[in-house]
Structures are given as C-alpha cells and as structure tokens.
C-alpha positions in Angstrom: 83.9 66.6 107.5 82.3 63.1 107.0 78.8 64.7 106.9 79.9 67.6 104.8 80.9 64.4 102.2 77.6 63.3 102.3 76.0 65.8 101.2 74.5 65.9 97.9 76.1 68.6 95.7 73.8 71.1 93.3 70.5 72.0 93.6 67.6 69.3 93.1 68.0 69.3 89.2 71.6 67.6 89.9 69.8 63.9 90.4 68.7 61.8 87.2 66.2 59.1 87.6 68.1 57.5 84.7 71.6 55.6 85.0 74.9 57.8 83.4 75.2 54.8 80.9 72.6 52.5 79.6 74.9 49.6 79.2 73.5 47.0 76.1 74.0 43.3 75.8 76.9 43.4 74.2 78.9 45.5 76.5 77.7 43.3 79.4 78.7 40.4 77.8 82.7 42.0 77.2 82.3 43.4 80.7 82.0 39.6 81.7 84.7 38.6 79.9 87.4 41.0 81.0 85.7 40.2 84.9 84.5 43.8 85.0 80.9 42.7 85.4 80.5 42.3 89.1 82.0 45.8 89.6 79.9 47.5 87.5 76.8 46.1 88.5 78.1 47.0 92.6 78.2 50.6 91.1 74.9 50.7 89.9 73.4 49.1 92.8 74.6 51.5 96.0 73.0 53.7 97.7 73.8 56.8 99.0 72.5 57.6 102.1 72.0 61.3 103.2 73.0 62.8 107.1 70.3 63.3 109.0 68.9 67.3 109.4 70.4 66.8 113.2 74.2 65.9 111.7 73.6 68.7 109.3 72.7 70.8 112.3 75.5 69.9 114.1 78.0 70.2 111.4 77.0 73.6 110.8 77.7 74.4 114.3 81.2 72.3 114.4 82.5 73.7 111.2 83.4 77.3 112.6 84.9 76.4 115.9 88.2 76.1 114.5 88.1 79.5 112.8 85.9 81.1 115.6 88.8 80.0 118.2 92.2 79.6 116.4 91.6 82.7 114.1 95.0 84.5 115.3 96.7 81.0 115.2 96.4 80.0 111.0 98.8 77.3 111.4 96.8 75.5 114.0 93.7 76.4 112.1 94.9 74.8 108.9 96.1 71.9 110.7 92.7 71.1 112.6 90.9 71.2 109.3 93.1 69.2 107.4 93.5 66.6 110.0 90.1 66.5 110.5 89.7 66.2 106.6 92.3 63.2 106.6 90.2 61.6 109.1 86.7 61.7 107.5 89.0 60.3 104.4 89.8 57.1 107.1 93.5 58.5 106.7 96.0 59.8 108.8 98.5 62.2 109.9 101.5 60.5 107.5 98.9 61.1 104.5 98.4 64.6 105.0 102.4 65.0 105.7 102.0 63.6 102.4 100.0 65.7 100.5 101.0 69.1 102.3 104.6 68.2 103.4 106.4 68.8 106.6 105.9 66.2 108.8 103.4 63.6 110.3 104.1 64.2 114.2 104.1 68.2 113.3 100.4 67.9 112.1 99.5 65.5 114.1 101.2 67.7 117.7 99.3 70.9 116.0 95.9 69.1 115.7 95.7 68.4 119.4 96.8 71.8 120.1 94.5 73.9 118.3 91.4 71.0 119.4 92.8 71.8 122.8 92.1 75.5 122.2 89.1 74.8 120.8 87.9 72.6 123.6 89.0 75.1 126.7 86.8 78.1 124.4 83.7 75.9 124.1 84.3 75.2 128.0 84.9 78.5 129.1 81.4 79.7 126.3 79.4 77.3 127.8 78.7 75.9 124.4 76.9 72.6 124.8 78.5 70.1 122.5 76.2 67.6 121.2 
C-alpha cells in the first residue's frame, strides 16, 4: 500500500514544471507575518521520490494475494486490506475501528488470520516471496 501511495497519479501530462501558485512579494511578506512563511516554502521545497520498478514489481505481485487466497472469506479480505491500508497510513488497528466501526481487536484478530491464510497458500504454491 505504501508503494501504491507513491505512485504518481495521471499520465505524464499530470506534472507542471511550474509551481500551483506564483506567490509575489507582497504575499511573502503577509505569509511572514502571520508565521506561515517557513511552511510554505517547506512545501515548495520537497521532493517526491518515486518506488523503484522492483517495488512496483513486487507490489503488483502482493496486491492480489489477499483476493487470490481469501476470496470465499470477504470479511478477512476486507480486513487485510484495510489494515494493511492503515498501516502504510503509520496508523493502526483503533483508527480503522474508527473509520469502519466495530472494533480494534476484531480487525486487528481478522488481519492475522486471513495473513495467516495467505501465508500457508504462498507456502503450500511455492511462491517465492521477495
């Protein structure tokens, strides 16, 4: 899920060599003034850095196993995936009880299960996990 974030989203005519503002001296100036300066300029300043074509590869492979082995068990399925979202989010269990309701220890016990089923299937498929 964390690579999936990285990835740029559109075709190639989504990226703009110029900035989504051209700020003037004036706005810099009430940016300063209302401390806003240092945040703005931080946002202009990052860089996004892009997965490499291996973590793309392996992301592609990753990204059916829950839906190639917990297909007859949705509520496993659903769980993995949204767990696994929380986590590439740096979040847990308690935010997706959250967000989706029920609760934390549910998601949390359904997670392990269905990566438990996913696990014994790659085993027993003699897929090589990276």
């Amino acid at each position: 899920m964390r690579t999936l974030a990285l990835l740029p989203i559109g075709g190639g005519s989504g990226y703009a060599a110029w900035p989504a503002y051209c700020y003037e001296w004036e706005d810099l100036l009430a940016q300063h003034e209302q401390g806003e300066l240092e945040r703005t300029q931080q946002l202009q300043n990052r860089i996004r850095l892009l997965p490499s074509s291996r973590d793309v590869q392996r992301m592609e492979a990753a990204i059916c196993w829950p839906a190639q082995y917990l297909a007859r068990l949705v509520h496993l399925l659903v769980a993995v995936n949204v767990v696994a979202l929380a986590h590439s989010l740096e979040r847990d269990s308690g935010w997706v009880a959250a967000k989706r309701g029920g609760y934390a220890d549910t998601w949390r016990e359904r997670h392990d299960q269905g990566c438990s089923i996913i696990a014994r299937g790659l085993r027993s498929c003699r897929v090589p996990v990276f």
